[in-house]
C-alpha positions as a Markdown table, in Angstrom:
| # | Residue | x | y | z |
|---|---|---|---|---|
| 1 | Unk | 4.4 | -1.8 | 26.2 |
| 2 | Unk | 2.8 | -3.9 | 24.0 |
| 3 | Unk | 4.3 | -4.7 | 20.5 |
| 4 | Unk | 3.9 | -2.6 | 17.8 |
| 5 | Unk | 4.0 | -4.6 | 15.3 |
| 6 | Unk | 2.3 | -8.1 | 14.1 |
| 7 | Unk | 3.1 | -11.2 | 11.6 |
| 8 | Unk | 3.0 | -10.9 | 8.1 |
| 9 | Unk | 0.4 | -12.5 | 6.2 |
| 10 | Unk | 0.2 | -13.0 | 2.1 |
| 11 | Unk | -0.6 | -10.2 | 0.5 |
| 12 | Unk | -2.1 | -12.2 | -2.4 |
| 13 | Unk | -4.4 | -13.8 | 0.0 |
| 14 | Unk | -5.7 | -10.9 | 1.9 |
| 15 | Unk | -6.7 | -9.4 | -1.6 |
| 16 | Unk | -8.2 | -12.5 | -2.9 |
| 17 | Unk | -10.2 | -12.2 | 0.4 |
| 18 | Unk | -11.4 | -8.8 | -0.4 |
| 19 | Unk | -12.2 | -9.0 | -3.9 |
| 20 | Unk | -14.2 | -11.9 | -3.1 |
| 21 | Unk | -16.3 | -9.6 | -0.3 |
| 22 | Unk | -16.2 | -6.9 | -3.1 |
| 23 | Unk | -17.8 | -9.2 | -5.8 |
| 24 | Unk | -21.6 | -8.9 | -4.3 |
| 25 | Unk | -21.2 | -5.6 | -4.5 |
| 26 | Unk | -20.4 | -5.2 | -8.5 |
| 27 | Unk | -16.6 | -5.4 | -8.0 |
| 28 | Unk | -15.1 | -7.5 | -11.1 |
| 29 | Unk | -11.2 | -6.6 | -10.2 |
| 30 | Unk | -9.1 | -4.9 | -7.5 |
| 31 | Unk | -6.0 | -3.0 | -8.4 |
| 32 | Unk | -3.6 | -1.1 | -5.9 |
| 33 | Unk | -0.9 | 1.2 | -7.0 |
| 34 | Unk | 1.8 | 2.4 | -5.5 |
| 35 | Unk | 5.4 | 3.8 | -4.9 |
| 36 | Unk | 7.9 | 1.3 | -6.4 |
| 37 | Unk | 11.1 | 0.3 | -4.5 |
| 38 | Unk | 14.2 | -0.2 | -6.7 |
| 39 | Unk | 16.6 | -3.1 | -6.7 |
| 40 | Unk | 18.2 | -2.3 | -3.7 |
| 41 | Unk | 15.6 | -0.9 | -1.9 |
| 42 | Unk | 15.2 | 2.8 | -2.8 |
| 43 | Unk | 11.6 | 4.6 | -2.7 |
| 44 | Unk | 11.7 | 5.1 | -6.5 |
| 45 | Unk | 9.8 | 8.7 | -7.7 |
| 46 | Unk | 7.6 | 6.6 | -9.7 |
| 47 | Unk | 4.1 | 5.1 | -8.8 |
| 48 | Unk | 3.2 | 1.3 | -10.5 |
| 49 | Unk | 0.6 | -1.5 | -10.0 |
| 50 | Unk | 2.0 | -3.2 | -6.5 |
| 51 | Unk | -1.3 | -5.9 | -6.7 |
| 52 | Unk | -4.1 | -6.9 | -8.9 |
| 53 | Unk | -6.4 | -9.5 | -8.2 |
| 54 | Unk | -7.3 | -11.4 | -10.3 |
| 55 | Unk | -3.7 | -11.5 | -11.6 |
| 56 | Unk | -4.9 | -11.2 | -15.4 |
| 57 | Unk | -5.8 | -7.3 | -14.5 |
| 58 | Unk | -2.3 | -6.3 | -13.6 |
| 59 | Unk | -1.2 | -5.0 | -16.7 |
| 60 | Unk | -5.0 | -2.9 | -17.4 |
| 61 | Unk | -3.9 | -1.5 | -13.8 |
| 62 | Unk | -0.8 | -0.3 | -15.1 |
| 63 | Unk | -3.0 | 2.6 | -17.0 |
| 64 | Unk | -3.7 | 4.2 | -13.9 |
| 65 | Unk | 0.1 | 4.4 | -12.6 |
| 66 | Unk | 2.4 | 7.7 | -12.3 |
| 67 | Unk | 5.6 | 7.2 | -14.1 |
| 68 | Unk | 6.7 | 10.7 | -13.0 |
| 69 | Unk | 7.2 | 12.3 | -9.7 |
| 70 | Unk | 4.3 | 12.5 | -8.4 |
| 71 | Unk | 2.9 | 16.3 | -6.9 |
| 72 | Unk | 1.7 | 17.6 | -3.5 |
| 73 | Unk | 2.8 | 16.1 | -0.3 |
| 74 | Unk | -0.1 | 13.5 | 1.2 |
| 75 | Unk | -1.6 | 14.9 | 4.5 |
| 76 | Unk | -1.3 | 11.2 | 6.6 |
| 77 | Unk | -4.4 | 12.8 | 8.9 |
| 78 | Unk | -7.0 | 13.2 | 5.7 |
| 79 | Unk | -9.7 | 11.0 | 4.6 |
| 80 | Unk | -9.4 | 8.7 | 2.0 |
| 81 | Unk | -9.7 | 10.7 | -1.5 |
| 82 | Unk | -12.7 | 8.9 | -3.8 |
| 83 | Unk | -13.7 | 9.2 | -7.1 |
| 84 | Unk | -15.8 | 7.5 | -9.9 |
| 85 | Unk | -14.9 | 7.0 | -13.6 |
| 86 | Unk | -17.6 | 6.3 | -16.1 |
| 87 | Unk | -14.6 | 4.3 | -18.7 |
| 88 | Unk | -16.8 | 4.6 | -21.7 |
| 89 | Unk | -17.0 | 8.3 | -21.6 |
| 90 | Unk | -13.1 | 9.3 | -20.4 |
| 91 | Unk | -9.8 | 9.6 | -22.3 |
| 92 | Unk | -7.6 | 7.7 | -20.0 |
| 93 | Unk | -4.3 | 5.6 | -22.0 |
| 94 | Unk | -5.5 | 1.9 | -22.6 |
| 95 | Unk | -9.4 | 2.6 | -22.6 |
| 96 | Unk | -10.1 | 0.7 | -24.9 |
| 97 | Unk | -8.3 | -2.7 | -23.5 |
| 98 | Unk | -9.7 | -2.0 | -20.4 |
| 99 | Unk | -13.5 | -2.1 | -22.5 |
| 100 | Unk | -12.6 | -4.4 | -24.2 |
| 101 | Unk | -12.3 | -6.8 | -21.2 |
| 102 | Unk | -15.8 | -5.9 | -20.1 |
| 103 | Unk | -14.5 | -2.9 | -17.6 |
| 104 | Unk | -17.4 | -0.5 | -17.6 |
| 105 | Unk | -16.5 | 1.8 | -14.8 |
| 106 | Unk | -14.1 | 2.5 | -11.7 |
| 107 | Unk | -13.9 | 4.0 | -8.3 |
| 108 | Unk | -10.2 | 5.4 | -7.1 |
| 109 | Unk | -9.8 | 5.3 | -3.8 |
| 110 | Unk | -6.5 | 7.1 | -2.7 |
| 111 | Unk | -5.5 | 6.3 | 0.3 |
| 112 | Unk | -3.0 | 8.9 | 2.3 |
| 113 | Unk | 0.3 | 7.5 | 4.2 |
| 114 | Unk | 2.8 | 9.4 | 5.7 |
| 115 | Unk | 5.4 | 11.3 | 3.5 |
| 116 | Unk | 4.9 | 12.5 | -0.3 |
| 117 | Unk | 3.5 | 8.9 | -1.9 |
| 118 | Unk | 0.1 | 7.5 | -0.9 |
| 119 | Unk | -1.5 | 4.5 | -2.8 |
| 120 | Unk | -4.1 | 4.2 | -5.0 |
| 121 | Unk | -7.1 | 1.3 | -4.6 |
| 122 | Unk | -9.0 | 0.8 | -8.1 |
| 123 | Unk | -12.1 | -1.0 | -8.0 |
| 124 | Unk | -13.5 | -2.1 | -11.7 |
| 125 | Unk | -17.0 | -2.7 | -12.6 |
| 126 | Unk | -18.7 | -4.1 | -15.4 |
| 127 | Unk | -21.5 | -1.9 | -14.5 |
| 128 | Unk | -21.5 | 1.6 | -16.3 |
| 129 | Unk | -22.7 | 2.7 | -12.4 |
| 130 | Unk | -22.1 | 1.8 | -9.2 |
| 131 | Unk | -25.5 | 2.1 | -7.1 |
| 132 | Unk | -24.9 | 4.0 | -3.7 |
| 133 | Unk | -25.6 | 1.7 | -1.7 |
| 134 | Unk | -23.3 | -0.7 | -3.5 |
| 135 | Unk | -20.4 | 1.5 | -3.9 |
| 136 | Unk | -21.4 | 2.7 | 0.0 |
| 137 | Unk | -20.8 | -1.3 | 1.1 |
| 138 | Unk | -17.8 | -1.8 | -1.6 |
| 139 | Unk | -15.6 | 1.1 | 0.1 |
| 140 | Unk | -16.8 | 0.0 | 3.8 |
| 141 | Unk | -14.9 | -3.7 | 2.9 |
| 142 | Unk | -12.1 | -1.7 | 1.4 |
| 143 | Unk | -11.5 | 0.8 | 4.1 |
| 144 | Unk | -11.9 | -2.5 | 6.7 |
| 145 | Unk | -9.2 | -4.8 | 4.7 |
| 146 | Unk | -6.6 | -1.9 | 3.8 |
| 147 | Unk | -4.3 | -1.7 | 7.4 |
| 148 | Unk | -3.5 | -5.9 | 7.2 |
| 149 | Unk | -3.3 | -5.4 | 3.1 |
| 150 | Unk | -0.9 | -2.3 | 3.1 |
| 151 | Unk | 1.5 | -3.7 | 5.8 |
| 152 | Unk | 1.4 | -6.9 | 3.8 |
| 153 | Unk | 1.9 | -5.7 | 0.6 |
| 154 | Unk | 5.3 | -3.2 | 1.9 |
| 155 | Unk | 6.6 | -6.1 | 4.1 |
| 156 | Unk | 6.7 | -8.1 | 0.7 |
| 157 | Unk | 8.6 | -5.6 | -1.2 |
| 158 | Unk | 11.1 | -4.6 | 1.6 |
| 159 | Unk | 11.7 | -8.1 | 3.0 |
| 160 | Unk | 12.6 | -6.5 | 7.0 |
| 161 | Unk | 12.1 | -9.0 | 9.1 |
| 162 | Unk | 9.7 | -8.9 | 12.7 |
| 163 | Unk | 12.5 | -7.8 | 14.6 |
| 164 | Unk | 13.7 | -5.2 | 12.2 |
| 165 | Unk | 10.3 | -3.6 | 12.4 |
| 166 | Unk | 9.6 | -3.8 | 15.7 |
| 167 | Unk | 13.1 | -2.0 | 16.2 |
| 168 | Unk | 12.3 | 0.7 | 13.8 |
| 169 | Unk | 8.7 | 1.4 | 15.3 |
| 170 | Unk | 10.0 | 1.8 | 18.6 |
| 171 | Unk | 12.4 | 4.2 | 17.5 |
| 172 | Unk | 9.9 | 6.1 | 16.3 |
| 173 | Unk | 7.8 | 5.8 | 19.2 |
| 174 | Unk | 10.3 | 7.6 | 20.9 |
| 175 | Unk | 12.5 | 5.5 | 22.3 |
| 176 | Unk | 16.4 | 5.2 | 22.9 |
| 177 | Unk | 18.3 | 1.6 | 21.4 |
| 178 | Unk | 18.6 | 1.3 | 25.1 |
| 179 | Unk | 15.3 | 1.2 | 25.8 |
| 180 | Unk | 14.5 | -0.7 | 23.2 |
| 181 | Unk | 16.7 | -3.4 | 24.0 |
| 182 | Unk | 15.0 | -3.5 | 27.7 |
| 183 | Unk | 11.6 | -3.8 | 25.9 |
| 184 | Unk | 12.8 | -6.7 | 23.3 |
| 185 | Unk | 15.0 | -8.3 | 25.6 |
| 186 | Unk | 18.5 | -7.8 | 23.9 |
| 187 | Unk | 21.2 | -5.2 | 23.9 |
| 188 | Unk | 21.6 | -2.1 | 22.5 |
| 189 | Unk | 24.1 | -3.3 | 20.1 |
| 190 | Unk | 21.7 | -5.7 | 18.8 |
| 191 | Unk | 19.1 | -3.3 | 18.3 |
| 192 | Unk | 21.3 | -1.1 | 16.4 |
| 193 | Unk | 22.3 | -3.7 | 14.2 |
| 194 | Unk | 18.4 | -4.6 | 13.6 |
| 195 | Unk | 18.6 | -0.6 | 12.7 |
| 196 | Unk | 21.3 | -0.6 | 10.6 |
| 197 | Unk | 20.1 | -4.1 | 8.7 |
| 198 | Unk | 16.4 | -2.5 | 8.3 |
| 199 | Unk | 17.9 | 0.6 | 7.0 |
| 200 | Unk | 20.0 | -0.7 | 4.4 |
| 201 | Unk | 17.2 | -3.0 | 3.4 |
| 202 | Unk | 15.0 | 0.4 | 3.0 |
| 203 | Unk | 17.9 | 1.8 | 0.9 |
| 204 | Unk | 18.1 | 4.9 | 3.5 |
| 205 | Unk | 21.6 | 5.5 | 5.0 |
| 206 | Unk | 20.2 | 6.2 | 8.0 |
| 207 | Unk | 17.9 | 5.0 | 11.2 |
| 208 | Unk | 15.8 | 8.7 | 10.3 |
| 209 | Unk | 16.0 | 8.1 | 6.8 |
| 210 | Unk | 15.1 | 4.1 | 7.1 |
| 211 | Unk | 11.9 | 4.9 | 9.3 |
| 212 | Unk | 10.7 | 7.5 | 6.4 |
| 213 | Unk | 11.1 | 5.0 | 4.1 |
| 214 | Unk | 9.0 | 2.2 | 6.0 |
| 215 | Unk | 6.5 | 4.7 | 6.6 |
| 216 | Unk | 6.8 | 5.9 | 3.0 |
| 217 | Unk | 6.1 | 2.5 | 1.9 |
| 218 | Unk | 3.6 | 1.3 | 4.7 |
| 219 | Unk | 5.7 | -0.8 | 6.8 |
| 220 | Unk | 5.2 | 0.8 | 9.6 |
């Protein structure tokens, strides 16, 4: 059995990467939302601007966040949701800031993960429209880049390291710590303290709780 997990790479990279493919296509600024971790690693009930490329956009991205719980469980197995917003014409907090820096329009793209939480790609224009086959090209770059950026981006904010992750996604594969161990080459012991290390570091008090978190989160 292969690994189930790879290296991280910079989040901040990856996104500069894809705003940069997004640009022919009328993209000015890439924003993801999504659900906060708190100081010690809990999955906070509130959604918040995770990345924003070019950095200056962060706080306009911040008018699209949830600072409430959000509602309806995420089905993991559903399409992307996508949506346009003409800004000039909606009643959204912080329109006019978001004009006023030459932000015309928006297309949300939310994209489903496993558990309640699911994170939100916003793609500004300083086009009052998006031309089909532009916005057609802009969400086939998104939907390409999001796996690497997502993993990137949780990895970040959780801080497990490899071999915490590729303990928890065995686990979840299936697998016993025994078995685990075999396939990593260590004992069970040392897999459970992996476990226990990427739990805590997840804020869950549990192996069960810790791997709802990563997945929660994207980690995994």
């Amino acid at each position: 059995m292969s690994s189930p997990v790879v290296e991280t790479e910079d989040s901040l990279v990856l996104l500069e990467r894809m705003a940069f493919q997004l640009k022919d296509h009328g993209v000015a600024a890439v924003v993801v939302t999504g659900v906060m971790c708190g100081s010690g690693g809990e999955i906070e009930d509130l959604v918040d601007v995770v990345a924003a490329f070019p950095p200056s956009v962060e706080q306009l991205g911040a008018f699209f966040s949830v600072r409430h719980a959000p509602g309806p469980d995420v089905d993991p197995r559903t399409e992307p949701q996508v949506s346009w917003l003409d800004l000039q014409s909606s009643s959204i907090p912080g329109r006019d800031q978001l004009i006023a820096q030459d932000l015309q329009s928006v297309i949300r793209v939310r994209m489903p993960v496993v558990g309640r939480r699911g994170f939100e790609i916003l793609l500004f224009s300083r086009h009052g429209t998006f031309h089909h086959e532009s916005a057609a090209l802009a969400l086939w770059h998104v939907m390409g880049s999001w796996p690497r950026l997502k993993t990137a981006l949780a990895l970040e904010r959780c801080r497990l390291t490899l071999r915490e992750r590729e303990c928890l996604s065995y686990i979840f594969r299936g697998l016993t710590a025994a078995e685990t161990g075999a396939w990593l080459h260590c004992t069970e012991r040392t897999v459970r303290l992996h476990l226990s290390n990427a739990s805590r570091k997840l804020g869950a008090k549990n192996t069960a709780a810790g791997i709802r978190n990563a997945l929660m989160i994207g980690a995994l």
